[in-house]
C-alpha positions in Angstrom: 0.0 0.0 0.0 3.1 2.0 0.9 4.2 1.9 -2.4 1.2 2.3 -4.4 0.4 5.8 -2.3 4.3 7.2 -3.1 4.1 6.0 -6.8 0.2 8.0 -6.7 -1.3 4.7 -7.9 -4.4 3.4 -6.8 -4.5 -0.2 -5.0 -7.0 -2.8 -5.9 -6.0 -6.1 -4.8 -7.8 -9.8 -5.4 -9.8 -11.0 -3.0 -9.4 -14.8 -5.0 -6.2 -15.5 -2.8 -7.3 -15.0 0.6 -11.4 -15.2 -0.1 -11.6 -13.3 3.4 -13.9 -10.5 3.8 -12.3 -9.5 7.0 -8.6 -9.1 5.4 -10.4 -6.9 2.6 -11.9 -4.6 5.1 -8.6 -4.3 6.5 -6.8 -4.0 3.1 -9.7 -0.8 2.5 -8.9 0.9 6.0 -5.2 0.9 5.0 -6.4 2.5 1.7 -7.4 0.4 -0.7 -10.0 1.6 -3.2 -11.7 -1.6 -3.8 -11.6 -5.4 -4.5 -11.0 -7.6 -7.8 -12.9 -10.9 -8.1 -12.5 -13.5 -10.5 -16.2 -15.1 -10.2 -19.8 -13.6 -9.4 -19.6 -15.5 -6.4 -16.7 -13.5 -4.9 -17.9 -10.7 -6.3 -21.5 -11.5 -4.2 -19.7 -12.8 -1.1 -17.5 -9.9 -1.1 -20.3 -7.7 -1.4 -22.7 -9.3 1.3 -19.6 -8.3 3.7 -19.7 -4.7 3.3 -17.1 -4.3 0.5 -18.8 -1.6 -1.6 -16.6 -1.1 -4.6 -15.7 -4.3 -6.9 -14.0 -5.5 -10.4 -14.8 -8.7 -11.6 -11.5 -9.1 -13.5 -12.2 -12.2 -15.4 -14.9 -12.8 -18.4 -18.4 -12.8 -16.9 -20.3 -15.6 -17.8 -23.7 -14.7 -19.4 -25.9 -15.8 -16.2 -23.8 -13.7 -14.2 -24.8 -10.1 -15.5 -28.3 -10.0 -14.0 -26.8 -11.1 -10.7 -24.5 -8.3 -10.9 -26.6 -6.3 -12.1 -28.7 -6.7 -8.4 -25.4 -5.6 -6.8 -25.3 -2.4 -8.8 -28.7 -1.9 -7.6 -28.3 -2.1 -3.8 -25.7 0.6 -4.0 -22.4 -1.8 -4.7 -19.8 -0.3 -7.5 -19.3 -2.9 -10.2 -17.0 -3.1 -12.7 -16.1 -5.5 -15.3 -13.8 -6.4 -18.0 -15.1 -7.1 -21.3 -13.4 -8.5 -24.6 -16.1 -8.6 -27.1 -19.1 -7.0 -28.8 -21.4 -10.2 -27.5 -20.0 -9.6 -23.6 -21.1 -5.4 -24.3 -24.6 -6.8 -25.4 -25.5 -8.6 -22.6 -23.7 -5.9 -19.8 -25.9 -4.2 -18.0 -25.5 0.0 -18.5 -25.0 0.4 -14.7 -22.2 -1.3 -14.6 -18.6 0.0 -15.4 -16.8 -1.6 -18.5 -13.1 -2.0 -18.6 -11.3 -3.9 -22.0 -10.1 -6.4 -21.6 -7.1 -6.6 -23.1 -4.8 -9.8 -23.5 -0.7 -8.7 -23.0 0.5 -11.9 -23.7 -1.2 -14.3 -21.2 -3.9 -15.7 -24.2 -6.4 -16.7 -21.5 -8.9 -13.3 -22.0 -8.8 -10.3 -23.7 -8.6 -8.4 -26.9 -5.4 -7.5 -29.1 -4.1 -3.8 -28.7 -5.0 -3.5 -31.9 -8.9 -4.3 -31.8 -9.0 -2.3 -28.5 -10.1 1.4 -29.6 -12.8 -0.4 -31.9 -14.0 -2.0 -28.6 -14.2 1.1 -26.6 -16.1 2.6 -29.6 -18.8 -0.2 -29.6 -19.4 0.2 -25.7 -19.7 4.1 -26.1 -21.9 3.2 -29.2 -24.6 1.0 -27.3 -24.8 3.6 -24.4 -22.8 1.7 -21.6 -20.7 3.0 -19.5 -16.5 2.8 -20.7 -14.3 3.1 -18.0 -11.0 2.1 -19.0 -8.7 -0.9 -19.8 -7.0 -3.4 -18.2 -4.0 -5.5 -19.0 -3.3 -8.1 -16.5 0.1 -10.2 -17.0 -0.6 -13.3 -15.5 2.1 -15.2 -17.5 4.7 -13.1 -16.4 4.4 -13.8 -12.5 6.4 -16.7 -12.3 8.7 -15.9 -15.1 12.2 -15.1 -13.1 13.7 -13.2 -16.5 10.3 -11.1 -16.9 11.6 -7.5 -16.9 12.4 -7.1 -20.7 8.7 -9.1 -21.3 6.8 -6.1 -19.3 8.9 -3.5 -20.9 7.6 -4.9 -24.1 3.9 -5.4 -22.8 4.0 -1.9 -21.2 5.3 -0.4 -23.8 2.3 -1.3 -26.1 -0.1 -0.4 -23.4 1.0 3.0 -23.2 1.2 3.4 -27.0 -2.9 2.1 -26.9 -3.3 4.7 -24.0 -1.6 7.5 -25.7 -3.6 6.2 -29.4 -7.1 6.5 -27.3 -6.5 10.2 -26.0 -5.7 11.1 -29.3 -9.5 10.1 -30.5 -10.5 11.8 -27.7 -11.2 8.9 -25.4 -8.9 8.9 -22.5 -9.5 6.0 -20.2 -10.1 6.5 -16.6 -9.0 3.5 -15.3 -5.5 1.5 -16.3 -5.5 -1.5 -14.3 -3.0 -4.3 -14.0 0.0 -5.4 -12.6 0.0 -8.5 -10.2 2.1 -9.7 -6.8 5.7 -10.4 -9.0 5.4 -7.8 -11.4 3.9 -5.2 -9.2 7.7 -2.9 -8.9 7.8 -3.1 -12.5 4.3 -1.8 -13.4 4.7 1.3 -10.8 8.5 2.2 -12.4 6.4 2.2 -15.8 4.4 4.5 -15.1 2.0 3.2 -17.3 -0.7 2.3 -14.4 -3.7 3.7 -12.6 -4.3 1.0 -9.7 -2.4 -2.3 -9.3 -4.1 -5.7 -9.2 -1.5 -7.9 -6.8 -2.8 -10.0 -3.9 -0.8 -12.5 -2.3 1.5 -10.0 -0.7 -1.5 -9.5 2.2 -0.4 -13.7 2.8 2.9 -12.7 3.5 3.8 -14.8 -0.2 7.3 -14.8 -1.2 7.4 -17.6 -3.9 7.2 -14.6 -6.3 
């Protein structure tokens, strides 16, 4: 947390390590801004606990959107990511959309390239575009990942600066997970960090 509040980057850990409602609250108090889940489960636990401002970080699966969209509804921030024109059709419009995009990992996302045409089709159907997010998953256990992230980075920020020029600066940059958390604050290229297993005292990475 130390870190993120020096670097002026906003701290959103995972709540899929731990699944403990009571180390989240404490992770908020010491100035987290909010939670990431992985499922609509966490996502509901989390929130039946008091935690008022979630990401679901993973693809939402298309029974889980009305359930999220109840969340919304009883005052809960929602965001998720998104990483196609059929996810954007069935999100609801009071939920925050992030895209999804993949930096290597080929689990989720969108190329860099298809991004901005993304954005454009969330804007176009009325929901609500908040920003991206570029999660390296397949760089956390990689002991030689620093030139990788460069690279990955590097195309991030050139999507980021690409979107501002067409007028479409993104809110939220999200990303950045427990081994390559030093690397994606010495980028600069982030808004809030995703990295959880510090809070479990973790030091395989």
């Amino acid at each position: 947390q130390a870190a993120c509040d020096a670097a002026g980057v906003a701290l959103r850990p995972p709540g899929k390590m731990a699944k403990c409602s009571q180390l989240a609250r404490r992770q908020l108090e010491l100035g987290a801004i909010g939670i990431c889940c992985q499922t609509v489960g966490e996502a509901e636990a989390f929130a039946a606990a008091g935690i008022g401002d979630l990401l679901l970080s993973a693809p939402v699966p298309p029974w889980g959107w009305p359930l999220l969209e109840a969340l919304a509804s009883r005052g809960v921030r929602v965001a998720a990511v998104v990483d196609s024109r059929s996810q954007i059709d069935l999100a609801p419009r009071t939920i925050d959309l992030l895209v999804d995009v993949d930096g290597g990992q080929h689990r989720s996302g969108t190329s860099f390239e298809a991004a901005p045409a993304l954005v454009r089709e969330i804007l176009a159907t009325g929901r609500r575009w908040a920003g991206v997010q570029c999660y390296l998953g397949h760089l956390q256990a990689d002991p030689d990942r620093s030139a990788a992230h460069r690279q990955a980075t590097g195309r991030l920020g050139a999507l980021v600066s690409m979107l501002r020029s067409q007028g479409l600066p993104p809110a939220i940059i999200s990303g950045g997970g427990p081994a390559t958390a030093g690397l994606a604050l010495a980028s600069g290229r982030f808004s809030e960090l995703q990295p959880g297993s510090y809070a479990l005292m973790d030091v395989a990475y």
